[in-house]
DSSP file (Angstrom, degrees, kcal/mol; ACC not computed):
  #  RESIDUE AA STRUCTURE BP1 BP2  ACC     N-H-->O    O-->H-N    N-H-->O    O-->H-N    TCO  KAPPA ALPHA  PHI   PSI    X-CA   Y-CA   Z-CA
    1    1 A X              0   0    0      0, 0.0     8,-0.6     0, 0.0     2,-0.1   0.000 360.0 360.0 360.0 -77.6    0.0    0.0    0.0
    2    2 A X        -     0   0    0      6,-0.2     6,-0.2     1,-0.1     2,-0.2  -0.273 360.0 -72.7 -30.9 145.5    2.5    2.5    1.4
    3    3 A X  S >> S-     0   0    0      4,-0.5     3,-2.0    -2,-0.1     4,-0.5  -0.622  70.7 -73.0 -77.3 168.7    5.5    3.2    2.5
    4    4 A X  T 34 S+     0   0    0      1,-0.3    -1,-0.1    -2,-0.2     0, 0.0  -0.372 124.4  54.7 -62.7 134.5    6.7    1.9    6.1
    5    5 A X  T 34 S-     0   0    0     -3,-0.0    -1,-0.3     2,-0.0    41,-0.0  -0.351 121.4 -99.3 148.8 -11.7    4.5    4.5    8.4
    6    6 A X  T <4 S+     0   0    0     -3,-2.0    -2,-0.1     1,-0.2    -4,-0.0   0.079  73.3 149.2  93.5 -30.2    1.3    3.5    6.8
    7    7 A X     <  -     0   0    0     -4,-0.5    -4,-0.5    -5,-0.1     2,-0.5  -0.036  49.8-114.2 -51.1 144.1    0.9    6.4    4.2
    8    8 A X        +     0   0    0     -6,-0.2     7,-0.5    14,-0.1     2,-0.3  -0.810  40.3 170.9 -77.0 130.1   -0.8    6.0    0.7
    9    9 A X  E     -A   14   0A   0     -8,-0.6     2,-0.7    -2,-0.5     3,-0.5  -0.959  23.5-141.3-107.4 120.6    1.6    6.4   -2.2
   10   10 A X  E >   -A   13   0A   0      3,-0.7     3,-3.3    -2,-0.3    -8,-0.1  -0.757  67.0 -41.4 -85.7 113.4    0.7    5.6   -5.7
   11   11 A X  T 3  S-     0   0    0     -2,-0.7    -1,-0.2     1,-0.3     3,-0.1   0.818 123.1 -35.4  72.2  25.0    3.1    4.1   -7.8
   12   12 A X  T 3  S+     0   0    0     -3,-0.5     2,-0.4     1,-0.3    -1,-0.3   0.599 117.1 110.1  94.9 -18.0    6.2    6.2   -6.7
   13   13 A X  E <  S-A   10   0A   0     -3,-3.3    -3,-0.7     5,-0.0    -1,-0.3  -0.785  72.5-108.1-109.6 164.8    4.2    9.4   -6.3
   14   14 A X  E >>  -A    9   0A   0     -2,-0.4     3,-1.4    -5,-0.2     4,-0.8  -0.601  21.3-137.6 -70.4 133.7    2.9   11.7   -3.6
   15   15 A X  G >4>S+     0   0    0     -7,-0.5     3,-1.0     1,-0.3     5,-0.8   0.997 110.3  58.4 -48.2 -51.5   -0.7   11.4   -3.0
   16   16 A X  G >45S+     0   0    0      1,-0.3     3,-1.2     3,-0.2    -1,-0.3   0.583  93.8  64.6 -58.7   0.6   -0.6   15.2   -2.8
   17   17 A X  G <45S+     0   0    0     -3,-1.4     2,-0.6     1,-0.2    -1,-0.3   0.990 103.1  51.0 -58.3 -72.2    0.8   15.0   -6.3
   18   18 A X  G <<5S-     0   0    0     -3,-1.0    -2,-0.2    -4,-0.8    -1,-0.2   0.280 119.5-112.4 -39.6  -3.1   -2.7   13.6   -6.7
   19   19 A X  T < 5S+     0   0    0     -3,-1.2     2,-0.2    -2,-0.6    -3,-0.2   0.435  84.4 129.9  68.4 -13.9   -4.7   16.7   -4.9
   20   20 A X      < -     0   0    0     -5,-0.8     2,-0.5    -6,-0.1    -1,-0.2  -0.524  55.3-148.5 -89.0 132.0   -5.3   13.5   -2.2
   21   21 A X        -     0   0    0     -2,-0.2     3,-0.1     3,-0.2     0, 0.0  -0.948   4.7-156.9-107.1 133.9   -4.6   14.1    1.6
   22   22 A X  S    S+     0   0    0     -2,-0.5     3,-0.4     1,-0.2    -1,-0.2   0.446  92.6  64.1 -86.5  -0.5   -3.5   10.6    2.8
   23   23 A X  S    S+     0   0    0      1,-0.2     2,-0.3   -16,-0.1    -1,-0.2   0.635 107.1  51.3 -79.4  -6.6   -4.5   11.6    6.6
   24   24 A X  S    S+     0   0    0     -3,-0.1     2,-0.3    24,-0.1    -3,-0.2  -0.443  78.2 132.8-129.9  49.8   -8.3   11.8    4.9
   25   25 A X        -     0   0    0     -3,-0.4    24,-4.2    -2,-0.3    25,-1.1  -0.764  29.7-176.3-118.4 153.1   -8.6    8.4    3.0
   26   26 A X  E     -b   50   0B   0     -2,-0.3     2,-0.6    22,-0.2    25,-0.2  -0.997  19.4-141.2-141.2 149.6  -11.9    6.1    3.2
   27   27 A X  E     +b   51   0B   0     23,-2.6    25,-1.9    -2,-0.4     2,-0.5  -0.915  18.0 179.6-116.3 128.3  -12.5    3.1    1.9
   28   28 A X  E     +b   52   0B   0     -2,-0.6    25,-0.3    23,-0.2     2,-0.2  -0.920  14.8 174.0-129.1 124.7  -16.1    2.3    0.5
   29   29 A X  E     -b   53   0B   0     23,-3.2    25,-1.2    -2,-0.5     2,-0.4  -0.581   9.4-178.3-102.2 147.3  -16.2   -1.3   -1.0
   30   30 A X  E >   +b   54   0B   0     23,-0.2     3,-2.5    -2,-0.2     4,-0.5  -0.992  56.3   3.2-138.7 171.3  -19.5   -3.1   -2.4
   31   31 A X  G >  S-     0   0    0     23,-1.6    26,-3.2    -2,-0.4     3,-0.9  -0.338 128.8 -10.2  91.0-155.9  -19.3   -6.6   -3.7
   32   32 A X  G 3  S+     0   0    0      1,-0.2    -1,-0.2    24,-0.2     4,-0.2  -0.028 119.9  73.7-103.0  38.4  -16.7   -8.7   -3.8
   33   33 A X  G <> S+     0   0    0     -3,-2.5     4,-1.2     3,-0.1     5,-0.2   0.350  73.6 113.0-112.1   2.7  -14.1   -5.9   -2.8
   34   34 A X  H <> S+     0   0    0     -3,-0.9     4,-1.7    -4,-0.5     5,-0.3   0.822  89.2  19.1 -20.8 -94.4  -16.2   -6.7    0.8
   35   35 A X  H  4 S+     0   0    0     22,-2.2    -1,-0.2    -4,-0.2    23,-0.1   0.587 117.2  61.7 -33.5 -48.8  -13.0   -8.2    2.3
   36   36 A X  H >> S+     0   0    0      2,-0.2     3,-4.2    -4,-0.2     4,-2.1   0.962 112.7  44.9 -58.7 -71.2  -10.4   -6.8    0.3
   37   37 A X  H >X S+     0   0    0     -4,-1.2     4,-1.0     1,-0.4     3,-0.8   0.790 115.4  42.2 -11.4 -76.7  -11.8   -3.2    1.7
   38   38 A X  H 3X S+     0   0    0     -4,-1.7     4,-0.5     1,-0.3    -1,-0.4   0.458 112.6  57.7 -88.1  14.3  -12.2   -3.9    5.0
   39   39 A X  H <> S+     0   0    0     -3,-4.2     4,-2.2    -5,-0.3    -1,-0.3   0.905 113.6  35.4 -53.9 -62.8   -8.9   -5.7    4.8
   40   40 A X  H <X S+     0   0    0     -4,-2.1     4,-0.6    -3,-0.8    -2,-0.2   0.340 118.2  55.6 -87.9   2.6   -6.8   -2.6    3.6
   41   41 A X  H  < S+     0   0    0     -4,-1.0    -1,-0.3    -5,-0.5    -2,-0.2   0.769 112.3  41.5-101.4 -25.4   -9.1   -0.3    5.9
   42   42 A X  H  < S+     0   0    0     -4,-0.5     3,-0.5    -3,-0.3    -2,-0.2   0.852 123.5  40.8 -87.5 -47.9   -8.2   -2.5    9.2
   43   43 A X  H  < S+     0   0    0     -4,-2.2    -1,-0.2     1,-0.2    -3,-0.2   0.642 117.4  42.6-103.9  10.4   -4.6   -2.7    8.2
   44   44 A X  S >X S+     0   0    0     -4,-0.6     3,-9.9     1,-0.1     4,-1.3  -0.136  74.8 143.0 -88.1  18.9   -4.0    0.6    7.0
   45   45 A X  G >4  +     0   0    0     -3,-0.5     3,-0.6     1,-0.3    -2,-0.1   0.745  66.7  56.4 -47.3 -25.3   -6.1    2.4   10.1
   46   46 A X  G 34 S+     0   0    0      1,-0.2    -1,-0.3    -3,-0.1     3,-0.1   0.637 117.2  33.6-102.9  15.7   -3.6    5.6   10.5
   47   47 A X  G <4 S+     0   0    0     -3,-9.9     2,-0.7     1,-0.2    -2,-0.2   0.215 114.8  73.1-133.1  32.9   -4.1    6.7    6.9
   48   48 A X    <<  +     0   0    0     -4,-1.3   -22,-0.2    -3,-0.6    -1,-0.2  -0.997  50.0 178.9-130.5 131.7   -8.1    5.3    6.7
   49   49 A X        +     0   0    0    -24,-4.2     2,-0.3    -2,-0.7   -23,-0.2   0.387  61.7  10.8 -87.4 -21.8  -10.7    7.1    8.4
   50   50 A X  E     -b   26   0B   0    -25,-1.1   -23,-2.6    29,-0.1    -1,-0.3  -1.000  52.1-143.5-159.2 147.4  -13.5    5.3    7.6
   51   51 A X  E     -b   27   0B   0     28,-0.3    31,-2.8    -2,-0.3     2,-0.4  -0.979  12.5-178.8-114.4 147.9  -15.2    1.9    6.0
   52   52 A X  E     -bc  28  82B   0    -25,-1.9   -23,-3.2    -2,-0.3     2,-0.4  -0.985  10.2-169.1-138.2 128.9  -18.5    1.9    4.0
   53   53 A X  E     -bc  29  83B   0     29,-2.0    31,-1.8    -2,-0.4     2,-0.6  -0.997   4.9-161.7-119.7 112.4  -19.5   -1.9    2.9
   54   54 A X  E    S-bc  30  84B   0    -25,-1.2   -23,-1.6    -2,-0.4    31,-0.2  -0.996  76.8 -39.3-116.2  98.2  -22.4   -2.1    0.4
   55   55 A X  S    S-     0   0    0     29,-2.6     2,-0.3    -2,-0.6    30,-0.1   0.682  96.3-174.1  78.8  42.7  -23.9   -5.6    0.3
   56   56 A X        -     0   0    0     28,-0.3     2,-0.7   -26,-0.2   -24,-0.2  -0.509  33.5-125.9 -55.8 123.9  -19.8   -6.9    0.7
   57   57 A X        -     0   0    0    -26,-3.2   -22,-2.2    -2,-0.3    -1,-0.1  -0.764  31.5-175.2 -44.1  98.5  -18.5  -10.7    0.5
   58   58 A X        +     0   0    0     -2,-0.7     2,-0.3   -24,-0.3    -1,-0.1   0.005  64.6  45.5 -89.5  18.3  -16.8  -10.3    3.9
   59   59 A X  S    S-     0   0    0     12,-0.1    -1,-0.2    11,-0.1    11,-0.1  -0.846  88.8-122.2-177.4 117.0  -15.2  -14.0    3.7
   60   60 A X        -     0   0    0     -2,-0.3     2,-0.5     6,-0.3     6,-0.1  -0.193  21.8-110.8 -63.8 164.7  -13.5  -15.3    0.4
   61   61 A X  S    S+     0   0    0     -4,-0.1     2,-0.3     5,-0.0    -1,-0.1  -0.719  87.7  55.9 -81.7  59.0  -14.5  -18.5   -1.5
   62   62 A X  S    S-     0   0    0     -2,-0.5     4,-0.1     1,-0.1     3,-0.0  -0.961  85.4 -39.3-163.2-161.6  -11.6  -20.6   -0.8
   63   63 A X    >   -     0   0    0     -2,-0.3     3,-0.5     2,-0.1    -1,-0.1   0.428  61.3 -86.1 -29.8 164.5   -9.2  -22.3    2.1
   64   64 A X  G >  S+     0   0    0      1,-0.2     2,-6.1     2,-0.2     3,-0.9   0.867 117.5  71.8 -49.7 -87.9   -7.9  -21.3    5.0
   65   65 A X  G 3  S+     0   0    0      1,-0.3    -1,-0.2     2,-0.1    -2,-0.1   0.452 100.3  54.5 -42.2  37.7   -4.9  -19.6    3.9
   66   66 A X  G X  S+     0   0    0     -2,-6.1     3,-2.0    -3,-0.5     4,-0.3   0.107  83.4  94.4-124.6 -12.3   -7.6  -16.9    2.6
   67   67 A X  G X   +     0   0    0     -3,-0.9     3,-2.8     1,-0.2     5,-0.4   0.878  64.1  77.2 -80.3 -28.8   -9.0  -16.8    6.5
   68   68 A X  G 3  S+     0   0    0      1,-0.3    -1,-0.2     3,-0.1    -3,-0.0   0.842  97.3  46.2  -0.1 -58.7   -6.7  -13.8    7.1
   69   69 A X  G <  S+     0   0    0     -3,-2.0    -1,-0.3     3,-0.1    -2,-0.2   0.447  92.0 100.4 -81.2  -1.3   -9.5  -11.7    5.1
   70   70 A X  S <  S-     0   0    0     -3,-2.8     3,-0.1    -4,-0.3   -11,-0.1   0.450 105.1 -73.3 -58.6-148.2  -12.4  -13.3    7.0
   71   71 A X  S >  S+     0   0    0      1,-0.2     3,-0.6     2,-0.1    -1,-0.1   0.229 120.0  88.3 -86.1  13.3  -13.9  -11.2    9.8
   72   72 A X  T 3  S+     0   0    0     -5,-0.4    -1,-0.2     1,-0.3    -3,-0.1   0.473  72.6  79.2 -93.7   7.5  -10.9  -11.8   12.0
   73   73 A X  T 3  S+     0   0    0     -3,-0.1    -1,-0.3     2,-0.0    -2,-0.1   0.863  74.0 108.4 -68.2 -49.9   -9.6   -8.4   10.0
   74   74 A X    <   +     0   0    0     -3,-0.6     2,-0.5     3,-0.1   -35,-0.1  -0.154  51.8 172.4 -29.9  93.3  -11.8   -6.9   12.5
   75   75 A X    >   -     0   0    0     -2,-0.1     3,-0.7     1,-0.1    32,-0.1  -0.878  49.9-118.6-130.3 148.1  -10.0   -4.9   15.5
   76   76 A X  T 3  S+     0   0    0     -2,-0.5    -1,-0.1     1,-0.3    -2,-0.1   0.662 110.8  64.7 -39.5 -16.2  -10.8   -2.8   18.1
   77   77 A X  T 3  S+     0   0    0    -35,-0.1    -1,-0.3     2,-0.1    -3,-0.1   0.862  75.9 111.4 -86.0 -38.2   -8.6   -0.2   16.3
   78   78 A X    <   -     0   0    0     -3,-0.7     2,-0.4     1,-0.1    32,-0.2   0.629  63.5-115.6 -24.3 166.2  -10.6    0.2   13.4
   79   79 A X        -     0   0    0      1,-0.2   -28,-0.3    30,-0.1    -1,-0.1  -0.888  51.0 -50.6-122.9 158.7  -12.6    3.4   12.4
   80   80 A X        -     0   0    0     -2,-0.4   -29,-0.2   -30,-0.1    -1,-0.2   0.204  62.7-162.2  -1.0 169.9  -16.4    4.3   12.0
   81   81 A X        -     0   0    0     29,-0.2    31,-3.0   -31,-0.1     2,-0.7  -0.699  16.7-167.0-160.7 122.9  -18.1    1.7    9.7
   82   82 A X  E     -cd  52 112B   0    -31,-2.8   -29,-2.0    29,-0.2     2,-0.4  -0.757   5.0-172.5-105.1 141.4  -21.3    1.5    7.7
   83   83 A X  E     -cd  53 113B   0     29,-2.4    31,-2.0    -2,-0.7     2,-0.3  -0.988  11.6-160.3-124.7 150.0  -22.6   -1.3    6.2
   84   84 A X  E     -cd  54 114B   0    -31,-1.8   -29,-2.6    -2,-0.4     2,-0.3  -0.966  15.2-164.7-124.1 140.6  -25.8   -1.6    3.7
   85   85 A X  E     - d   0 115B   0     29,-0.6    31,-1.8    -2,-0.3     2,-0.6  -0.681  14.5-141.2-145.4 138.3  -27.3   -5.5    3.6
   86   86 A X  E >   - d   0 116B   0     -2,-0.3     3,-1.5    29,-0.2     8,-0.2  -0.962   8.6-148.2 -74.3 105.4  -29.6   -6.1    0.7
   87   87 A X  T 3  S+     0   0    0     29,-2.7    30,-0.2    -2,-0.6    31,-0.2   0.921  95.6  47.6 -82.3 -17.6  -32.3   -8.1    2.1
   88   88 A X  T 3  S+     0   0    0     31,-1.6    33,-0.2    28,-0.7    -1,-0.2   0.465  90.1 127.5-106.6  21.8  -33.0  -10.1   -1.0
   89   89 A X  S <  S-     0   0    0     -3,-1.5    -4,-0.0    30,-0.4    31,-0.0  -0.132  81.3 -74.4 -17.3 134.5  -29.4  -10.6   -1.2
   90   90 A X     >  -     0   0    0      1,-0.1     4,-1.0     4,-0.0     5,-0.3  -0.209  48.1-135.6  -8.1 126.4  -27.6  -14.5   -1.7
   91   91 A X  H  > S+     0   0    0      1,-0.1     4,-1.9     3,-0.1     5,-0.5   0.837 108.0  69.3 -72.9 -31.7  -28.2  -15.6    2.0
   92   92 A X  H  4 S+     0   0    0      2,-0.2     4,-0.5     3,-0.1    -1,-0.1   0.887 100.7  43.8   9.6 -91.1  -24.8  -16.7    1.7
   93   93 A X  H >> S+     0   0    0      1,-0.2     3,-2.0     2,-0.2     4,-1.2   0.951 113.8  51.5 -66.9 -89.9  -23.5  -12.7    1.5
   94   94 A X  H 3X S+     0   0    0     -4,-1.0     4,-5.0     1,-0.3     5,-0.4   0.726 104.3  49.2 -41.7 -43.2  -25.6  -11.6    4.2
   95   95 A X  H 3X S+     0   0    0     -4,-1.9     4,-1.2    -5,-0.3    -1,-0.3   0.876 117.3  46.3 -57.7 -28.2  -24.8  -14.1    6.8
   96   96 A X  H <> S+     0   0    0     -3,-2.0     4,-1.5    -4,-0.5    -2,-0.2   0.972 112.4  49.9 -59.6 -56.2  -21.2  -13.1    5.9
   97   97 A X  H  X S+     0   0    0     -4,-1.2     4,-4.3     2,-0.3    -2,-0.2   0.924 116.1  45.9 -61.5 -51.5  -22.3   -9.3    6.0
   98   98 A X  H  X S+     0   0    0     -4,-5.0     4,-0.6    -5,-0.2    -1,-0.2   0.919 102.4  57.3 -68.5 -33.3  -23.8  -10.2    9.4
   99   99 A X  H >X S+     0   0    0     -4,-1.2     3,-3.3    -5,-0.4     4,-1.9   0.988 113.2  51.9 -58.7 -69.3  -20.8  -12.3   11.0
  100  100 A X  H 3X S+     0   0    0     -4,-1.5     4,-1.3     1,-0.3     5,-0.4   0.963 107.4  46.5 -41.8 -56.2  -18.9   -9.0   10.3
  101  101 A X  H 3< S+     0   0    0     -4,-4.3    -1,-0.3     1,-0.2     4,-0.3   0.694 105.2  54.6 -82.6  16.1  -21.0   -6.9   11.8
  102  102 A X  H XX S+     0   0    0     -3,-3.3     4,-2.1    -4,-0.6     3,-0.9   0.865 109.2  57.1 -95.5 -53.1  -21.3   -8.8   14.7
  103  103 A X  H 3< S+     0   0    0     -4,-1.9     5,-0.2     1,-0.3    -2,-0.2   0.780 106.8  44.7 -15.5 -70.4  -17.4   -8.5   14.9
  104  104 A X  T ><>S+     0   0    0     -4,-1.3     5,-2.4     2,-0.2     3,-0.6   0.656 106.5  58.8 -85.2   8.6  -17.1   -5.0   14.8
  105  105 A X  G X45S+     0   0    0     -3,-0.9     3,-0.6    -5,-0.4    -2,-0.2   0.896 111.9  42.5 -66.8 -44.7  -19.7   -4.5   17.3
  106  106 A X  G 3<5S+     0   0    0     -4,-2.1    -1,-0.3     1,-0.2    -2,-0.2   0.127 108.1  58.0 -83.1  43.4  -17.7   -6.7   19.7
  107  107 A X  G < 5S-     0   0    0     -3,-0.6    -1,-0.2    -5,-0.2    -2,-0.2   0.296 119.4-116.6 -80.1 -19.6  -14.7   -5.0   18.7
  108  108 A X  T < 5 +     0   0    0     -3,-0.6    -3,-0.2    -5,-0.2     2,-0.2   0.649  55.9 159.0  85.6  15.8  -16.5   -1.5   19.9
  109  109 A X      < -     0   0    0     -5,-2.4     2,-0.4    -6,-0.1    -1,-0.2  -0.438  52.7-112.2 -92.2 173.9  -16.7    0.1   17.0
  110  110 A X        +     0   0    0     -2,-0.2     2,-0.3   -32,-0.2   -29,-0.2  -0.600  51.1 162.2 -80.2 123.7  -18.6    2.6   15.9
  111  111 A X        -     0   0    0     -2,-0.4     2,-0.4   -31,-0.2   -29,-0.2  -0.947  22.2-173.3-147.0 156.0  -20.8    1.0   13.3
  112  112 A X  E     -d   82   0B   0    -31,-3.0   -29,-2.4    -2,-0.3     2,-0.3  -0.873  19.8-152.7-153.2 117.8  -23.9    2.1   11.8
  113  113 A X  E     -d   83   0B   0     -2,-0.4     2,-0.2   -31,-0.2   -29,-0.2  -0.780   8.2-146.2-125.5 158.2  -25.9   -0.4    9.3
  114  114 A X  E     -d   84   0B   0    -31,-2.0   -29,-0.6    -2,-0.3     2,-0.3  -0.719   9.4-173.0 -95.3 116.0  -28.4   -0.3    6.3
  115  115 A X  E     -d   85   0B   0     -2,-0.2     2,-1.6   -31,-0.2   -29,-0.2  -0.762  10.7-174.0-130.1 107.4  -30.9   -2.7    5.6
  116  116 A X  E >   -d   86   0B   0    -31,-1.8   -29,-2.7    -2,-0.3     3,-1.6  -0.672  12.7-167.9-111.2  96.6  -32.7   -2.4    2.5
  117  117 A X  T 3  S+     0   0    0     -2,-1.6    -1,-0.2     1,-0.3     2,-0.1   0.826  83.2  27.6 -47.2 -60.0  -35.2   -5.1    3.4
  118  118 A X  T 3  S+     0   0    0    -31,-0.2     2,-0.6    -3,-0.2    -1,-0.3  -0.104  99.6 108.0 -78.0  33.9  -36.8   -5.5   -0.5
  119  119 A X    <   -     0   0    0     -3,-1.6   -31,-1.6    -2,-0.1   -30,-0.4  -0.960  61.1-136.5-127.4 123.7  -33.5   -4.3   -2.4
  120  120 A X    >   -     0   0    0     -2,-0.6     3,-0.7   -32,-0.2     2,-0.6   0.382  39.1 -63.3 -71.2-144.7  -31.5   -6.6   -4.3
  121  121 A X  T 3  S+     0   0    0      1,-0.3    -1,-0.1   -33,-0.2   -36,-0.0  -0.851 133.3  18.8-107.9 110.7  -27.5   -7.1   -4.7
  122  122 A X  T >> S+     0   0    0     -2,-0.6     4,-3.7    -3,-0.0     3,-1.2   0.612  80.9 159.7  84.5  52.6  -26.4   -4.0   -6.2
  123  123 A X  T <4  +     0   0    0     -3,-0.7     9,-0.1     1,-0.3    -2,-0.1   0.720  65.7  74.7 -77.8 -16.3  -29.7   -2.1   -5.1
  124  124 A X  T 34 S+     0   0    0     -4,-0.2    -1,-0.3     1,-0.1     4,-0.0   0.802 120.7  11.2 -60.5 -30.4  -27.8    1.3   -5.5
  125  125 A X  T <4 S+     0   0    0     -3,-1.2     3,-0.2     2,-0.1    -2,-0.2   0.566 132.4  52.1-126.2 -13.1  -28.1    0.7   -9.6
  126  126 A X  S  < S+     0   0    0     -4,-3.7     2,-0.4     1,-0.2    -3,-0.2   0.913 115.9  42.4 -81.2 -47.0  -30.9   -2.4   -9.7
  127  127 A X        -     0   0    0     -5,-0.2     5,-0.4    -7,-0.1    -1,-0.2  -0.332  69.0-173.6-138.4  97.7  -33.2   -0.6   -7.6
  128  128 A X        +     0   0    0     -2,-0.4     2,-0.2    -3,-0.2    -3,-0.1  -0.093  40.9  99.7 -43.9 158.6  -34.0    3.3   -7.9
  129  129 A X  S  > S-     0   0    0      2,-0.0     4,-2.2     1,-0.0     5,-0.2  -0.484  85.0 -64.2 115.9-162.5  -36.2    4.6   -5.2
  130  130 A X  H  > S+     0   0    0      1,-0.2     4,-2.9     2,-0.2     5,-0.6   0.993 126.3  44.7 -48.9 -60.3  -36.8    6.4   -2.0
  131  131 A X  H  > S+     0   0    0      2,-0.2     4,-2.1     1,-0.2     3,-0.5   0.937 107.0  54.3 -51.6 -62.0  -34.7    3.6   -0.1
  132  132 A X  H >> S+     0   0    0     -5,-0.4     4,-2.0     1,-0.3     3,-1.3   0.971 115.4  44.6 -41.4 -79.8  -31.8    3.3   -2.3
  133  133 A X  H 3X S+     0   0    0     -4,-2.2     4,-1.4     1,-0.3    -1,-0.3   0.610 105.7  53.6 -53.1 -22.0  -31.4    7.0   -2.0
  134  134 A X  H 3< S+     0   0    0     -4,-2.9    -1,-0.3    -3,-0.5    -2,-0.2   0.760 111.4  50.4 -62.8 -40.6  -31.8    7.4    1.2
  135  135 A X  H <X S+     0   0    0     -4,-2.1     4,-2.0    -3,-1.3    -2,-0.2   0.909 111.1  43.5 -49.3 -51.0  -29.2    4.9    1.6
  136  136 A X  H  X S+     0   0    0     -4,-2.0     4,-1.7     1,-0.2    -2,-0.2   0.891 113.7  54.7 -78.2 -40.8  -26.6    6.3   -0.7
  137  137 A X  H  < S+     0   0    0     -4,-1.4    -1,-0.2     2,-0.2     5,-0.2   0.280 111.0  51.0 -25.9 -19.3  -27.5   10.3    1.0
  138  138 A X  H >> S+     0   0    0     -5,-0.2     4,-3.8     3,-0.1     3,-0.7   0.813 107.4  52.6-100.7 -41.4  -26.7    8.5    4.4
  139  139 A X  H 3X S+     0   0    0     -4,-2.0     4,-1.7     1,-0.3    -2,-0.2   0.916 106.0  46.8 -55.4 -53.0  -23.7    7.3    3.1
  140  140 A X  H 3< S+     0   0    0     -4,-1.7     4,-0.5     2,-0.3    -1,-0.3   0.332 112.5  54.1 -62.2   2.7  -22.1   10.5    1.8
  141  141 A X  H <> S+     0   0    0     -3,-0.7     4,-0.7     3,-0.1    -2,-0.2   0.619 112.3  44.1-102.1 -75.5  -23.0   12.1    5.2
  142  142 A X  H  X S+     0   0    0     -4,-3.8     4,-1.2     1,-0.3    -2,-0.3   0.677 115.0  46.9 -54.2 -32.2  -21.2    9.4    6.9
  143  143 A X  H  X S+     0   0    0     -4,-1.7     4,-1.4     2,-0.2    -1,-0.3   0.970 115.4  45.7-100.5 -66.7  -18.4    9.7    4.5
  144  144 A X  H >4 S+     0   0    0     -4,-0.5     3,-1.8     1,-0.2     4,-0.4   0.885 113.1  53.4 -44.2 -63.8  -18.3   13.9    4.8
  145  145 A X  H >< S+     0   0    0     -4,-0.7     3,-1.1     1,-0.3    -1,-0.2   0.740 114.1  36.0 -31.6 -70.0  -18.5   13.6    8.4
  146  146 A X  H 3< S+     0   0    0     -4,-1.2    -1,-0.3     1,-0.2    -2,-0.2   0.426 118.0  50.5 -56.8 -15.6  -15.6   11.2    9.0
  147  147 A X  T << S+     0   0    0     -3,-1.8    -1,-0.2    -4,-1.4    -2,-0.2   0.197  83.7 120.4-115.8   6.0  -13.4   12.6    6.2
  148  148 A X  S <  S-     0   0    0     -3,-1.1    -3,-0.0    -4,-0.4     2,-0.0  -0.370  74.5 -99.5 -86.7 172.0  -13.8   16.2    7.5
  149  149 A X        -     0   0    0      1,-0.1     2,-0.4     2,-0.1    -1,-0.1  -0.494  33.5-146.2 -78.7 145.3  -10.4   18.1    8.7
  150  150 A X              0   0    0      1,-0.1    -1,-0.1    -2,-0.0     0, 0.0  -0.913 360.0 360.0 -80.6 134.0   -9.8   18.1   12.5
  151  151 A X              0   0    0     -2,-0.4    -1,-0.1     0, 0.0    -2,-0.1   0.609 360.0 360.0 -88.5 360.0   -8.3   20.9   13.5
């Protein structure tokens, strides 16, 4: 990701090359970057502020030597998190979704979840309405909130 301190660098450059302040980074995943996400947000915690999880695969399809990326990613250090659950989701993904979010609630974090009871997987472009937006409008508050400067 970085170089050793934790800091984002792309590729040999400074974020600020980029316009990007690396103290102000969030990660919002949906899919199957579930894991990956809250992977690089758990082990990058001093230059991520935040995770946002959209109807994520929080536990790869393979072996152990994938279980790294499970929910055991999960620490008490971690920062805010939202998650949004599709409820006519793969029961699969949600039982995944939920084993995470049972995680960082005993971890203590601050977590604040989504359930868009009738919305399928990818309800943010499958299904327009009031819910969906409301969802995606909560998110970008949680996202502004967490990403805003501290003096």
């Amino acid at each position: 990701m970085g170089p050793a301190g934790g800091g984002f660098r792309p590729r040999g450059r400074a974020a600020t090359e980029y316009g990007v302040d690396p103290s102000r980074l969030a990660v919002w995943v949906a899919s199957a970057g579930g894991f990956l996400g809250a992977r690089a947000a758990f082990d990058h915690r001093s230059s991520v502020r935040c995770l946002a999880v959209y109807y994520g695969l929080m536990e790869p399809l393979g072996g152990p030597e994938l279980e790294k990326f499970s929910v055991k990613a999960v620490n008490q250090d971690g920062g805010p998190v939202l998650v949004a659950r599709a409820g006519l989701d793969r029961p699969q993904l949600n039982e995944a979704l939920d084993r995470f979010t049972d995680a960082a609630l005993k971890a203590g974090l601050e977590l604040e979840v989504h359930n868009h009871a009738r919305g399928h997987h990818a309800f943010d472009v499958l299904d327009p309405g009031p819910r969906s937006s409301e969802i995606i409008a909560r998110t970008i508050e949680f996202l502004k909130t967490n990403l805003a400067c501290v003096p």
